[in-house]
VEXKETOR-800970 format. One record per atom (N, C-alpha, C): residue in one letter; x, y, z. Coordinates in steps of 0.02 Angstrom, whole numbers, plus 32768, in hexadecimal, padded with zeros to 4 digits. Layout:
BEGIN
AXYZ ...
! end
This chain:
BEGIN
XD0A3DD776C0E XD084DDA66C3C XD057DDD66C15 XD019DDF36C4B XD005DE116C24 XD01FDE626C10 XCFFADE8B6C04 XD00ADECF6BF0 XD016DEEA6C57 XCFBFDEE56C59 XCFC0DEE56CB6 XCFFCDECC6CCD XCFFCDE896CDF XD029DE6F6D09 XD076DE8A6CE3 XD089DEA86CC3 XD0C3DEBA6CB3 XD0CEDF0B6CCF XD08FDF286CCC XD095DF786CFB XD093DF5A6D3B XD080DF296D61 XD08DDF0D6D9B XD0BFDF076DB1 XD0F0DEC76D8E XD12ADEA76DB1 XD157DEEF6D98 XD14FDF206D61 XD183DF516D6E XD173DF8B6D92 XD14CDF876DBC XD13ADFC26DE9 XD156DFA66E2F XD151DF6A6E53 XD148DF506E7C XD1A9DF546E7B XD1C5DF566E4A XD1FFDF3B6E43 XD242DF876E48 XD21EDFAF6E13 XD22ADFFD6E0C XD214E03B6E33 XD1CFE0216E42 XD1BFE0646E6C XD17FE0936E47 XD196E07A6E17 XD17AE0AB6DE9 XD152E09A6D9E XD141E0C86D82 XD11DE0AB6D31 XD14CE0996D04 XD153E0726CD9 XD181E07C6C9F XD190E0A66C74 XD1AFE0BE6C48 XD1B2E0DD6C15 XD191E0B56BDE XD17CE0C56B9A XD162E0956B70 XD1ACE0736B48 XD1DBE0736B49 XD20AE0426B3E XD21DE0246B6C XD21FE0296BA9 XD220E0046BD3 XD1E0DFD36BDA XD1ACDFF06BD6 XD172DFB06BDF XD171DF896B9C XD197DF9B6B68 XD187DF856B2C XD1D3DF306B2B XD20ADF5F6B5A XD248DF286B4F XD233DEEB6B8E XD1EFDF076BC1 XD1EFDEC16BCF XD1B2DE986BC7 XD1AEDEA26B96 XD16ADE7B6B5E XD121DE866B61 XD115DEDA6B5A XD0DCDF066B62 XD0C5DEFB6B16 XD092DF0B6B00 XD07EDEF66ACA XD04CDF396AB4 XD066DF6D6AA0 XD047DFBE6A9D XD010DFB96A62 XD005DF7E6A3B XCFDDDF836A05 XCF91DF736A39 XCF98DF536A70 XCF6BDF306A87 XCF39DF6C6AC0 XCF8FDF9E6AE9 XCF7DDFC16B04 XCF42DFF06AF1 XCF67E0066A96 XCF44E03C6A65 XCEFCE0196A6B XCEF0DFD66A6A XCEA7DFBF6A66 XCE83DFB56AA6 XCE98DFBA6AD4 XCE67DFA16B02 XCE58DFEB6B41 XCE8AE0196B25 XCE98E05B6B55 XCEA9E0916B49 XCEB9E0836AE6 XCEB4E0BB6ACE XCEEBE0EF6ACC XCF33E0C26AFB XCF70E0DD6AE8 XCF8EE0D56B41 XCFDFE0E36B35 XCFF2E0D26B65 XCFE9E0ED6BB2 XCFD7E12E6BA4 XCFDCE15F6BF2 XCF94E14C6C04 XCF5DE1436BD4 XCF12E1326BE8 XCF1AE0E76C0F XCF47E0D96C08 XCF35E0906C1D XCF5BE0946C68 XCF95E0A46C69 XCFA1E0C16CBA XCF7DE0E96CE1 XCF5FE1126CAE XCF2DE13A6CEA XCEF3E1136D08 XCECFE0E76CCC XCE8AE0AA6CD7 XCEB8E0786CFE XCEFFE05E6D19 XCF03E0396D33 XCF1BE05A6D88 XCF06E08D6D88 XCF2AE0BC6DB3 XCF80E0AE6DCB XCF9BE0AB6D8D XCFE6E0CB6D97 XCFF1E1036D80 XD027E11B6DB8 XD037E16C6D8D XD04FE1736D58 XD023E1AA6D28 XD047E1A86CE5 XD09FE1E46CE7 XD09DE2026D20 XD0C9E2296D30 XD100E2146D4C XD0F8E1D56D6D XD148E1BE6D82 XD16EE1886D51 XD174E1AE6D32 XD19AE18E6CF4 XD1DCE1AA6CF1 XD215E17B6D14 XD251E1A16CFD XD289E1676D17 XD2C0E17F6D46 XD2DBE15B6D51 XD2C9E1386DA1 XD2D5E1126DB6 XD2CEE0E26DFB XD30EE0F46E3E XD313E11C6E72 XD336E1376E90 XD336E0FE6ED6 XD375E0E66ED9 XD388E0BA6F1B XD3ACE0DA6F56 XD38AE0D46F7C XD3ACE0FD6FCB XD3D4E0C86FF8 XD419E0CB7000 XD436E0897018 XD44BE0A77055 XD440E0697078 XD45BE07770B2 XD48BE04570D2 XD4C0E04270F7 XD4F0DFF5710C XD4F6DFCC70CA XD4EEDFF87084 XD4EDDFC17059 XD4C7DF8A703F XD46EDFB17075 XD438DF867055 XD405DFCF7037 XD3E1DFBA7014 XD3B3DFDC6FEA XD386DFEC7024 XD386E014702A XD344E029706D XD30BE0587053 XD304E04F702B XD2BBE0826FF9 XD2DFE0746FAF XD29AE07B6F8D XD299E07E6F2E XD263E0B46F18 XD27FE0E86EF5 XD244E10A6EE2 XD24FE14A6EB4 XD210E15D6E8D XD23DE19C6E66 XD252E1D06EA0 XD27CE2026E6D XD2B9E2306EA0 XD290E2556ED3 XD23BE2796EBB XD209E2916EF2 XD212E2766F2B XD1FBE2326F1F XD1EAE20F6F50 XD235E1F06F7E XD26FE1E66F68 XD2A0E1D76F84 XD2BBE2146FAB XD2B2E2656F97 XD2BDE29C6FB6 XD291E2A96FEC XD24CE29D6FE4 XD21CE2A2701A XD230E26F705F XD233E238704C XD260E20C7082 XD28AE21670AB XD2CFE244708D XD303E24C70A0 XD307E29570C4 XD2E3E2AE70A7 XD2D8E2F070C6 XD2ECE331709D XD307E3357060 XD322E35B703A XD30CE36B6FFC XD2FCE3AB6FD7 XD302E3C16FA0 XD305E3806F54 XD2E2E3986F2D XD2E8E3746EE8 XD34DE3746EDB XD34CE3CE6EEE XD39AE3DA6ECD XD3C1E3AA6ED8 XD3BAE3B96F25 XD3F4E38A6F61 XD3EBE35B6F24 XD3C5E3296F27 XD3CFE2E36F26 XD3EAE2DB6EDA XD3DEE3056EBA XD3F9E3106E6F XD444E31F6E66 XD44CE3476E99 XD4A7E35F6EA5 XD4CEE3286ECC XD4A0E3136ED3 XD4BAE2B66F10 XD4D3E28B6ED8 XD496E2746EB5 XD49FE2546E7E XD4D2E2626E47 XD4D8E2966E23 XD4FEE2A16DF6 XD561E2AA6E0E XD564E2C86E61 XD58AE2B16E67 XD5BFE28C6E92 XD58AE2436E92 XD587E1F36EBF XD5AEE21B6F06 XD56EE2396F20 XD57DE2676F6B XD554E2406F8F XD56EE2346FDA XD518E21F7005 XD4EDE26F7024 XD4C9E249701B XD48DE2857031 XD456E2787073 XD470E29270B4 XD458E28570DE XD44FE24F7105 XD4A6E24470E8 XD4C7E210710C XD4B7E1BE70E2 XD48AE1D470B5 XD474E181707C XD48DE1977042 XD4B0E14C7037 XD4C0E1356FF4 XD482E1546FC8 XD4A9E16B6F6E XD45BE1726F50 XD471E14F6F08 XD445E1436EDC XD459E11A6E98 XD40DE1156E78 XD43DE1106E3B XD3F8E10D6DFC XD3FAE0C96E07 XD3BDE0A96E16 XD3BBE0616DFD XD3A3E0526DBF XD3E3E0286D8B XD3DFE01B6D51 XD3A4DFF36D25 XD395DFFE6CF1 XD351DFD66CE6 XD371DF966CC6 XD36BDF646CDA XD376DF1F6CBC XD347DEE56CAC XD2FEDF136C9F XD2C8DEE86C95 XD2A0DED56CCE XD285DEAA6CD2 XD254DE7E6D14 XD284DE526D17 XD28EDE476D5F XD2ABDDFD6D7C XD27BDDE06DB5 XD23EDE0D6DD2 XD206DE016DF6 XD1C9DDFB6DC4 XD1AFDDBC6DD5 XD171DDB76DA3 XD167DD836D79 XD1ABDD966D59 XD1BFDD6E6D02 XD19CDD2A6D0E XD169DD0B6CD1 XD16DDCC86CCF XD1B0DCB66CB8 XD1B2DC826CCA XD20FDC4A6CBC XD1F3DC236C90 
! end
């Protein structure tokens, strides 16, 4: 894959930008980034991803299906509540406005990957 198609399948997948060890553990290649964009946040901004949502991936469950993916902004804006709320939800495994909430874990790309 390329550098692109790897901020792709993990945006599409996460919600969000990677961290640079995260784009790096699923086979980002930062020597290439440094050359063609001049470093990592330049190259999310020229590919228009946010260089700001970089963090963790927040799942809103509902009946036990995933019903939204997104950083905590954007999963609070949804739901209707405060950054805090959803932070005091999270830390301690409370529902918040009646939805399930959870860090979704990073386990690489499983959307995308060539096989």
């Amino acid at each position: 894959m390329t550098n692109e198609e790897i901020l792709q399948a993990f945006y599409q997948e996460y919600w969000r930008s990677p961290s640079i060890a995260e784009f790096k553990a699923c086979g980002g290649k930062m020597a290439e980034v440094r050359k063609n964009y001049g470093g990592y946040r330049k190259m999310l901004v020229k590919l228009k991803y946010d260089p700001f949502a970089v963090g963790e991936s927040i799942e809103l469950i509902e009946d036990g299906e995933v019903v939204f993916t997104g950083v905590a902004k954007e999963v609070a804006e949804e739901i209707g509540c405060s950054d805090p709320t959803l932070s005091t939800a999270l830390k301690n495994n409370r529902p918040v406005h009646g939805y399930e909430v959870r860090v979704k874990p990073f386990k690489g790309l499983t959307k995308g990957e060539k096989q």
